[in-house]
Every structure is written in structure tokens, then in C-alpha cells.
N, C-alpha and C positions, 0 to 999 in steps of 0.2 A: 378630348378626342378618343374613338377608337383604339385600343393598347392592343396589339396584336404579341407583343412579348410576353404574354404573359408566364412566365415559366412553371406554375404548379398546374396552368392549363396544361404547356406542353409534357411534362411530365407523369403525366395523367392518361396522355393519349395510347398510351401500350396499354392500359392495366389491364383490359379483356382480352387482350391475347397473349400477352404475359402469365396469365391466369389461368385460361384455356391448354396454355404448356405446361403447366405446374400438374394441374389435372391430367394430362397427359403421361405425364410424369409418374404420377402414384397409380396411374390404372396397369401401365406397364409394368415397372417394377413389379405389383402384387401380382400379378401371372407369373413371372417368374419365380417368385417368390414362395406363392401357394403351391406350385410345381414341387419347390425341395420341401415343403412342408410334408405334401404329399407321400413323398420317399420316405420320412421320416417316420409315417404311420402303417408302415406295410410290414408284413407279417413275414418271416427270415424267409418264408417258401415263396413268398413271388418276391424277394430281394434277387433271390437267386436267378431268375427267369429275367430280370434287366438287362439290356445290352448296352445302347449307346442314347443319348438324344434323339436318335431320327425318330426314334416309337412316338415320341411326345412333340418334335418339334411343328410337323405338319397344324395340329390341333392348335396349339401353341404361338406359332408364329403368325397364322389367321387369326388369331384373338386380340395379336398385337397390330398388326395391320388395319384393321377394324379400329379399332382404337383409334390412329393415326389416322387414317381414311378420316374418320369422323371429325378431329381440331382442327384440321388442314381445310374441311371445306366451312367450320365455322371461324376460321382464320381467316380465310378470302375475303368471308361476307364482312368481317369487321376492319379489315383493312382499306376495301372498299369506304365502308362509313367515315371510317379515320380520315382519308385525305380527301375525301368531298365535304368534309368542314375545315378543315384546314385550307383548303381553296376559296370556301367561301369566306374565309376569316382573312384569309388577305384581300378578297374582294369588296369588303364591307374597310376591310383599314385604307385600300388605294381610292375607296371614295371618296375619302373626303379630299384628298386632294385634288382632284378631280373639280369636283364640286368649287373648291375654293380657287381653280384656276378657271372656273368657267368654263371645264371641257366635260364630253361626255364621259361618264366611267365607264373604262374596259373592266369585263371581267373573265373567268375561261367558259364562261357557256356564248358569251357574244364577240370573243376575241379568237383569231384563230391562233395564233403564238400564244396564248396564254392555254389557250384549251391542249395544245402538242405540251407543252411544258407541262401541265396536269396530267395527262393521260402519259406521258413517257415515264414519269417517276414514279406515279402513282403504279403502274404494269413492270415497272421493273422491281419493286419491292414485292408486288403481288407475285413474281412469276418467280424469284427468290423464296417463296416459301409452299408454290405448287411442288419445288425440287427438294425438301426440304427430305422426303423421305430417303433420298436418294443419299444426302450427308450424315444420316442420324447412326449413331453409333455410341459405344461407352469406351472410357478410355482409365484402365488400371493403373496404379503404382508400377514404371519400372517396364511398361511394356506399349508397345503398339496402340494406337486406335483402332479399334476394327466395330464391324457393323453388330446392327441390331443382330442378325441370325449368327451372326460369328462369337459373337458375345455370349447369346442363350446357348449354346452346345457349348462352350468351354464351360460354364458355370454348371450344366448339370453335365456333362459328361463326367466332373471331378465329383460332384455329388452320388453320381451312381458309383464310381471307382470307390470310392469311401466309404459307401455302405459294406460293398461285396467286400471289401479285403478288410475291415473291421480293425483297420490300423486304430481308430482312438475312437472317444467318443461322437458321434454323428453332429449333435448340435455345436459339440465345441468347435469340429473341424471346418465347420462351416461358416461359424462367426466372421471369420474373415473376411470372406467369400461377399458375403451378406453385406458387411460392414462398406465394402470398396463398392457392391454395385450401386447401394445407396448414395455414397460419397460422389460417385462419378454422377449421378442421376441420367439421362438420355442428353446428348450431346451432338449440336451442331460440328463437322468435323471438315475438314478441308484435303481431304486425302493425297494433295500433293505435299501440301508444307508440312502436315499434320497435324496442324492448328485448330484446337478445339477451345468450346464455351456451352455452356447449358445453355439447353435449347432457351427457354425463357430471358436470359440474359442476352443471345444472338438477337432474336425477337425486338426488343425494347429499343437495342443501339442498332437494327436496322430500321426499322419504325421511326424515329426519332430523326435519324440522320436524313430519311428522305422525306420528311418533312420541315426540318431546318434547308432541306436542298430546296425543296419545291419554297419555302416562303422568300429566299435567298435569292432565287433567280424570277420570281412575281415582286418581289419588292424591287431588284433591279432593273425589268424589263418597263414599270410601272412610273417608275421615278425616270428613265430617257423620257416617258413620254408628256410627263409635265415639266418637263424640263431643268432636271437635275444634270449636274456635271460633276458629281464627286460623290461619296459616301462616307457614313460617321458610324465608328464600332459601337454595338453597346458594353455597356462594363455592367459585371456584377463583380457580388463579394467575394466568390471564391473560384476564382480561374484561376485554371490551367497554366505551369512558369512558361508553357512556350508561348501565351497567349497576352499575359498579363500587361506588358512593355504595350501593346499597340491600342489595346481598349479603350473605347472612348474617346480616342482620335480620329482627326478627321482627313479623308486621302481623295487624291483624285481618283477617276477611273481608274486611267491609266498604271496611277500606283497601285490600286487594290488587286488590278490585273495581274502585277507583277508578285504582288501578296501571292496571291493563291497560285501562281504559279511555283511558289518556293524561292522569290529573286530576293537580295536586298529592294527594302522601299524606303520611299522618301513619305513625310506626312505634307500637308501643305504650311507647315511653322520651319519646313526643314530640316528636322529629326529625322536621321536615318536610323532603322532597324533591319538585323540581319535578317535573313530570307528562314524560314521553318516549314517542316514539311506535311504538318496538319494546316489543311484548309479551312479558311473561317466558314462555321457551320455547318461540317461536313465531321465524320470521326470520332462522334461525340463531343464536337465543338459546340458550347450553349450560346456562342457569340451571334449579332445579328448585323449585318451592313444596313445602314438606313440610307434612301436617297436624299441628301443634300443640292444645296446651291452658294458655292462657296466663294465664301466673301458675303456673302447675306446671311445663312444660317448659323447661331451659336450656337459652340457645343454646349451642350447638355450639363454634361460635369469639368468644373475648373479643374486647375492642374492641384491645387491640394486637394480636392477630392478622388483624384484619380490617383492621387500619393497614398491616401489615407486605404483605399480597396486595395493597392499592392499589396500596405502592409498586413490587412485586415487576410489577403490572400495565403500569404506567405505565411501564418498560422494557420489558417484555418482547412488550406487544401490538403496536408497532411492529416488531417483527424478527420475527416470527409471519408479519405480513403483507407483509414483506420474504421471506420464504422462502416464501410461498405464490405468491407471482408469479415468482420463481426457477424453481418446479417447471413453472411454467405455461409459461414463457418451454423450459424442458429439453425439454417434451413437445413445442411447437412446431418444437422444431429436431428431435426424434425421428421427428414427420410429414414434416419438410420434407424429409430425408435418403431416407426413404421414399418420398414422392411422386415425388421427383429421379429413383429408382430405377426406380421403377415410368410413368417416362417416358419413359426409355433415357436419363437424362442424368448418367451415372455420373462427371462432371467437379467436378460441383454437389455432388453426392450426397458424395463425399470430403471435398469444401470444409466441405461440413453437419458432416461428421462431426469434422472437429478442433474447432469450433468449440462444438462438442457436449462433447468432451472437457473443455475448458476450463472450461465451465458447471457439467460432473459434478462437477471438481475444488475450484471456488470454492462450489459450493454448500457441498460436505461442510466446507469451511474453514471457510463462514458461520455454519454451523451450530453447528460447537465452538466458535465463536469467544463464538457468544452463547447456550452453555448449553441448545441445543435438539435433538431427536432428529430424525435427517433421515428424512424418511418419500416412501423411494427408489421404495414401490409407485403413490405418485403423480405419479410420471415416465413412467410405465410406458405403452409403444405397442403393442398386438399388433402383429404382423408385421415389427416392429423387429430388423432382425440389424445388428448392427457388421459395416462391409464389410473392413477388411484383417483382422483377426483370427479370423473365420471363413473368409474364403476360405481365407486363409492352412493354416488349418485341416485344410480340408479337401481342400488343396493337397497337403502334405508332413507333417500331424502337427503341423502346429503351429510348434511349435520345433527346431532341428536341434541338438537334444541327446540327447548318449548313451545308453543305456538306465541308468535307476540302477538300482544294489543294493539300495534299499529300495521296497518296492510300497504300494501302498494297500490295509490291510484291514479296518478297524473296520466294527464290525457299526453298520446305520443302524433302532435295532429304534423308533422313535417319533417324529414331530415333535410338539413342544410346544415352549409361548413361553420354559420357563427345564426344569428337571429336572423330575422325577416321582419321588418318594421310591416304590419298587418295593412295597416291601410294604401302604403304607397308600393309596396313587394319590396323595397328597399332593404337590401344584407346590410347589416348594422355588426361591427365585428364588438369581439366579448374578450374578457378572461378571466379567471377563475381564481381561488383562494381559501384557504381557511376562513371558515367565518370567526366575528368575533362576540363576544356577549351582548353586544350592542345591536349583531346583526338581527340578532335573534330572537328579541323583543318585536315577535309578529302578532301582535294582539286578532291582528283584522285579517289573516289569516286561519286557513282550517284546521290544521294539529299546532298546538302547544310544542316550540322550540327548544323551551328552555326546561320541559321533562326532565324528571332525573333519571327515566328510561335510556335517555340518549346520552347519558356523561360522559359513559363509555364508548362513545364514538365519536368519527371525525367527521363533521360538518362542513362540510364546503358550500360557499355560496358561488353565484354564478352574476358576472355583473356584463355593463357594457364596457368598452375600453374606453379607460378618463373618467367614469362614473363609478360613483360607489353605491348607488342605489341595486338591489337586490332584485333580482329576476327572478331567481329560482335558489332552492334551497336540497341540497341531499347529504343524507345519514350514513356511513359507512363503517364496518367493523370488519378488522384484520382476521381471516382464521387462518392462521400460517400453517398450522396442520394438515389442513383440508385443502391449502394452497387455493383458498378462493377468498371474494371478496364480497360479503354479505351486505345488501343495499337494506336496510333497514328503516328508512322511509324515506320520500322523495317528494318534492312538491314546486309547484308553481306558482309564482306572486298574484295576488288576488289581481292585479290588473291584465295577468296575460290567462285569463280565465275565462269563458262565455266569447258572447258572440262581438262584446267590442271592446276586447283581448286588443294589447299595447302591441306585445310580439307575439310572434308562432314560434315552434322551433326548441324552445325553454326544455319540455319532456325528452327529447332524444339529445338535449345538449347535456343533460344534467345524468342522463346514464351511460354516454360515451365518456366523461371525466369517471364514472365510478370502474370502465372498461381498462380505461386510461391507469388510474393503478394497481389495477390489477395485472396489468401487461409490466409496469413500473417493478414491481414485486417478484416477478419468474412466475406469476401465476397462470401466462395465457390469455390473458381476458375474460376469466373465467368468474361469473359474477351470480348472485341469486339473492332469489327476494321471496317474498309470500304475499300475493295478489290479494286485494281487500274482501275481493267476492269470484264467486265461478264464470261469472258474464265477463271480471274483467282477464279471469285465464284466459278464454278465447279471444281477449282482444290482444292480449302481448301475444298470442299464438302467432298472431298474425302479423303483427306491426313489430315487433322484435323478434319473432322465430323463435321465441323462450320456448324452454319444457317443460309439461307439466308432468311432476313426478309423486307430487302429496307427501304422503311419508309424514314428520315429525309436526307438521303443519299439512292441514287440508288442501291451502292452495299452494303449497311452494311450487315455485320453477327454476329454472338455470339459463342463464344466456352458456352456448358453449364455444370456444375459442374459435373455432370456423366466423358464426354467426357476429361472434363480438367484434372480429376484427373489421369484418365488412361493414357495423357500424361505426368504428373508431376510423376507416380509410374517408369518412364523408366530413371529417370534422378538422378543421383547425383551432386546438385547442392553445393554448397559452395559459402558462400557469402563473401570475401575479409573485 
């Protein structure tokens, strides 16, 4: 049957407007930003001639507005999109019950309770982020939130004061300055309680929450009408302690009424649990009520399985929220490197960057260390470039290496999260590994594996999952200098080749893994190769967004951390 829980779907469902505010984010800052830069390039005789913020702020504060004006109404339109599938995704899951009770199925375009329950949540999350400019503000170390315009005159009011009185150096005195506006980034703000969150972050957990609302009350509106009288939690691996006790039990109405209203409840086994005042599916609750019929429907999971997710919880929710503030802590340093940049203070900006490096590398550690998938699209800063390896880059090619004898040619014919079985479209999941000498013996293959060209590199093959038969094959070499990761040739198994090719998919799997450790590394994702011929530069131009830069080889290119991460967010990679 139709799986409506699916949660890397629901998790998924912010990332364009979570993205939209990230961008939002770096365009703002850099106005402000290039403002004190500007100070810093002026000549002692118009220093002297500054007065306050009002000169700049007009020009200034329309730049930023503009700015906002502009994600806000490409926010609407995706929110929009966002719960007119999410409505259809509960209409397609109440089908089938429907169907199996021999009734017709309701949905919200021919139901009219279903259609007020769509259209009320759907407008109240949308009418939440028309107001959006009306909250936004930045919030310092030690003081106040206050607004976008309140914010830009204190930050250059003290920058003009610091030029004119010439108490210290102008960039040092401003690192601070610099350092916090980045740290705070633009922020959803509650001006009675003073409760703030970056905008992106506000975004994601209201998104999310009104569509666990909206499926929460379509699954239970759906389930009276085929004739449910009770509901069953779902459980996953890592909830919530206020949550974890009720998962996967099964309640009556009545009781789950009393749930959500905060009561003590009863289950229908006669377990009583105290009453908590996060609601199921509301809060960033991931939980879901399914419509039951009790005393005929079994639960899902026994009670040693629902023992075994406690315990599995009770590790694993703390290191969840150990790496969500990691990532929090990465982005911070992604803006601050940024803002540094976009100040003129390219001293800082470097400083940003190694310390950046470190955090890249410790996260990825964290991560295997405790069993968790590092989720590198939530580091992610628009306008973020790595400063020596792109200059670098765009300096000399990169690295002052010879032209090799092997080029890059694999065809890049699909992005998808694992394989695509070609003839049925069937996703066929994969994972990944060292190859071994054994792998490597591809006679009937187009380059020679077992080269003593390639000794010096690491070989990963690419299989399906439970199969050790070989998909795809790629060459990788560490430049820890250069902080990139040199793909050095990459290929696909003679059967997923031509026109009656086994899978699709192999070419963009097999350079998301070479993305993959490069982001593993503190490198950013920051990867490059050298195209076999010119025809095939413009095809990566295209199908990867590579650069083409030439330099120590004719065709080299660069995937750059922007571009790689947005290939590495389509993939579920698994590493054997």
C-alpha cells in the first residue's frame, strides 16, 4: 500500500524555502557588509564629512527590502506547491481504504471538510510568512533583538564613529562587529517574548508542523469515515523522551483526545501514561495517529520491538541533537568567512576558513562515529566559495599536475537518490565500498583497472545492496593541500552502457560518492577532473555545472561546493 510516512519525503519538503532563506540571508548581510567595506576605502577627507547612518540608510534599507520583497513571494509560491501535494498524498493514502471498504473516496477538492481543513492550514502557514518581514530582525550577544533598520544603524553608526575618532585599527575594530552580525544571520523574532530563530530554521519547523497538522487531521477525519474508532502511534528510532512511552500504541478516540489535550491517557491494554504538553504531530513532533479499528487491527510493532526503539532512542536522540548544532555551529562559520569577505577583511575570512575545515572534518567523524547520516545540505550558505581552492583554481588549474592519460567520460544520463532499474523505472537501492583486486579484473570493460597509473588511488566500486556485482567503478586521489579531491577516472559497467543499459543513474552515483568525501575530508565538496575531450566539457557544463578552467591539463574542471552539495542532497549514499 501507499506509505504516506514517509519521512526523508517529509523532511524534504522545506528544502526550497529553507534555501530561498539561506539566500536571503547572504544577499542581506553582503549590503551591509560591502557598506563597512566601503568606509574602509575612503580617503581621510570624506571620512571626515560622515555623519550618521541616515546618509546610507535610505539606499540601503531598499536594497534590503527588495531582497525580502523578492523570497517572500517566491516563498508563497512554494508553500503553496508544498501542501497541494501533501494533500494529495493523503488523498491517494485514504484511497485505498476507501476502495477496500467499498466507499467512494473523499478527497479536499470533492470533500468539503477536507477542502476547509486544506485551505485553513495551508493560509495560515502561508499568511505566517507574508508577516514575516514584519518579525525579521538580528539579535546580538548580551542585548536586545531588534529590527532589520535598527540593526543596520547601530552596526554602521559604530563604524563611522571608529573611523572618525581613529581609536584603533578600522578592520580589527570591526571584526566583532562583523563576526556577531554573521553569527546572528536574519532572524524570525517574537517581539513580545523575544524569542528568536534563523529565519531558515523558523521556516522548516513551521512547514513541517503544518503539514504533520494537515495529514494528522485528513488521516483522522478519513478514518471516522470508513469506520475507524481508535488510532495507533507511529514509532520510529529516534524520538523525543516526552514521546517515546506512547509510540506505537494503540488509543481510542477518546484517549488520544485526552492525549493532545495534555490529560493523563489510557492505551486500550490499560497503560496509563502521564499527560505532556507537546502534541502528537504538532512542534516538531515526527509522530503520526493512524486510523484503527480496535480489537481487529494489530499493532504494527510488538512490545519488544517498541522496547528495542526506546533503547535504540535513548542513545541516539542525544547525538541527533549533538549534530544538529554542529551543523548550526558549520553554517555560522560559513557566514562569518563570508561576511569577513564581503568586508574586505580577507585576514579573518582565511582564519574563518581553517577553522571551518576542522568542524567539516569532526562533524563527518561524529557522525560515523555514532551511526548517523551527515546531512551536509544543512551547512549549506549560498554565496559560500572556499577562498584558497578556488582562487587557486582559478589561478593556475588548480593543481600543477601533468595532463593524465586517462580523461573523464561517463555518460551523466539521471540524478536519482540510488539506481533506476531501465526498463521497469524501478529505484533499486545501492552502496558503496573499496574496491578489491578482484573487483578490478574488468577485462570487458573500457580502461584497464588494474593500471599502475591508478595505485596511488582509491577505487571505489559502486554495487547494488546484497549484491556484489559491480555497477560502476571510480578513481580518487587525496590533495589535502589543495583541500580537494581529484577524480581521476570514473566509469560505468559495460551493461549499464547504450541503449539496453541494466541501470541509469551509475554516472551521477559514482560522482556524488567522490563529493561525498570530499565533504568527509573538511574539503566542501570540492572535487575536479579533466574531461576526455572539449565536446565532453560542455556536456559536464551542463549536466554537473563543472568549471571549465584548463590550466595544467586542456580540459580540467571543478565541481564547486555550492554545485556539489546540490548533487550530494539527491543521493542516498551508504557506505558498505
Amino acid at each position: 500500500m501507499n506509505n504516506l510516512l514517509d519521512e526523508k519525503w517529509l523532511e524534504a519538503l522545506p528544502d526550497k524555502v529553507a534555501d530561498n532563506l539561506i539566500k536571503q540571508n547572504a544577499e542581506v548581510i553582503t549590503v551591509i557588509c560591502e557598506r563597512i567595506k566601503y568606509f574602509g576605502n575612503l580617503r581621510p577627507t570624506e571620512i571626515t564629512m560622515l555623519t550618521n547612518s541616515l546618509a546610507f540608510a535610505g539606499a540601503d534599507m531598499k536594497a534590503i527590502n527588495k531582497i525580502i520583497q523578492k523570497y517572500t513571494g517566491l516563498n508563497k509560491i512554494e508553500i503553496k506547491k508544498i501542501f497541494e501535494t501533501a494533500a494529495n498524498k493523503n488523498d491517494a493514502f485514504a484511497e485505498q481504504y476507501y476502495k477496500y471498504r467499498g466507499l467512494a473516496p473523499q478527497t479536499h477538492s470533492n470533500n468539503e471538510y477536507l477542502k476547509n481543513i486544506y485551505r485553513s492550514i495551508a493560509q495560515s502557514t502561508i499568511g505566517s510568512f507574508e508577516n514575516l518581514s514584519d518579525t525579521y530582525g538580528f539579535k546580538f550577544p548580551g542585548k536586545k533583538a531588534m529590527t532589520l533598520r535598527k540593526a543596520y544603524s547601530q552596526v554602521i553608526d559604530k563604524a563611522i564613529y571608529e573611523i572618525q575618532t581613529g581609536i584603533t585599527d578600522y578592520k580589527t575594530s570591526l571584526r566583532q562587529t562583523v563576526k556577531q552580525l554573521a553569527d546572528s544571520g536574519i532572524r524570525t523574532i517574537n517581539w513580545e517574548s523575544g524569542v528568536s530563530r534563523r529565519a531558515d530554521t523558523a521556516a522548516r519547523m513551521n512547514i513541517l508542523d503544518g503539514v504533520r497538522r494537515l495529514n494528522q487531521e485528513m488521516l483522522l477525519y478519513n478514518g471516522e469515515q470508513f469506520g475507524s474508532d481508535g488510532i495507533e502511534l507511529s514509532a520510529h528510532a529516534i524520538s523525543a523522551p516526552d514521546h517515546v512511552n506512547v509510540q506505537g500504541r494503540q488509543f481510542s478516540n477518546a484517549e488520544f483526545n485526552k492525549m493532545q489535550d495534555g490529560e493523563n491517557c489510557t492505551d486500550i491494554n490499560g497503560n496509563t501514561y502521564d499527560g505532556f504538553d507537546r502534541p502528537i504531530g504538532e512542534w516538531n513532533c515526527k509522530h503520526f495517529a493512524f486510523p484503527i479499528v480496535i480489537g481487529i487491527s494489530q499493532p504494527v510493532h510488538t512490545d519488544e520491538e517498541l522496547s528495542r526503539l526506546k533503547q535504540n532512542s535513548a542513545e541516539k536522540y542525544d547525538a541527533t541533537q549533538e549534530m544538529r548544532r554542529r551543523e548550526t555551529e558549520i553554517r555560522k562559520l560559513k557566514d562569518r568567512r563570508m561576511a569577513f569577505s564581503a568586508a574586505g577583511n580577507e585576514l579573518d575570512a582565511k582564519r574563518t576558513q581553517r577553522e571551518l575545515n576542522t568542524a567539516l572534518k569532526d562533524y563527518g567523524k561524529f557522525c560515523k562515529k555514532n551511526g548517523l547520516t551527515p546531512k551536509y545540505d544543512r551547512t549549506e550558505v549560498n554565496g559560500y566559495r572556499r577562498i584558497s581552492t578556488v582562487d587557486k583554481a582559478l589561478k593556475n588549474g588548480i593543481i600543477n599536475t601533468a595532463g593524465e592519460k586517462m580523461g573523464i567520460s561517463v555518460e551523466i544520463d539521471k540524478f536519482t537518490p540510488c539506481l533506476v532499474e531501465a526498463k521497469s523505472g524501478k529505484i533499486v537501492e545501492t552502496e558503496y565500498s573499496l574496491a578489491s583486486q578482484s573487483d578490478l579484473k574488468t577485462d570487458d570493460w573500457n580502461f584497464n583497472w588494474s593500471d599502475n597509473d591508478l595505485k596511488k588511488s582509491e577505487i571505489y566500486k559502486l554495487t547494488l545492496k546484497g549484491d556484489n556485482t559491480v555497477q560502476g567503478l571510480i578513481a580518487l586521489n587525496d590533495f589535502k593541500k589543495d583541500n580537494a579531491v581529484y577524480i581521476k577516472l570514473v566509469e560505468s559497467a559495460p551493461n549499464n552502457i547504450g541503449k539496453t543499459k541494466m541501470f541509469e543513474g551509475v554516472g551521477g552515483h559514482l560522482f556524488a560518492i567522490a563529493i561525498q568525501k570530499s565533504v568527509e575530508r573538511g574539503y566542501g565538496g570540492f572535487v575536479f577532473m579533466d574531461a576526455k575531450n572539449i565536446d565532453l566539457v560542455d556536456y559536464y557544463q551542463q549536466t554537473l555545472k563543472a568549471t571549465h578552467i584548463g590550466g595544467a591539463h586542456p580540459y580540467r574542471m571543478f565541481i564547486d561546493e555550492d554545485n556539489a552539495i546540490k548533487i550530494l542532497k539527491t543521493y542516498t549514499l551508504e557506505e558498505k
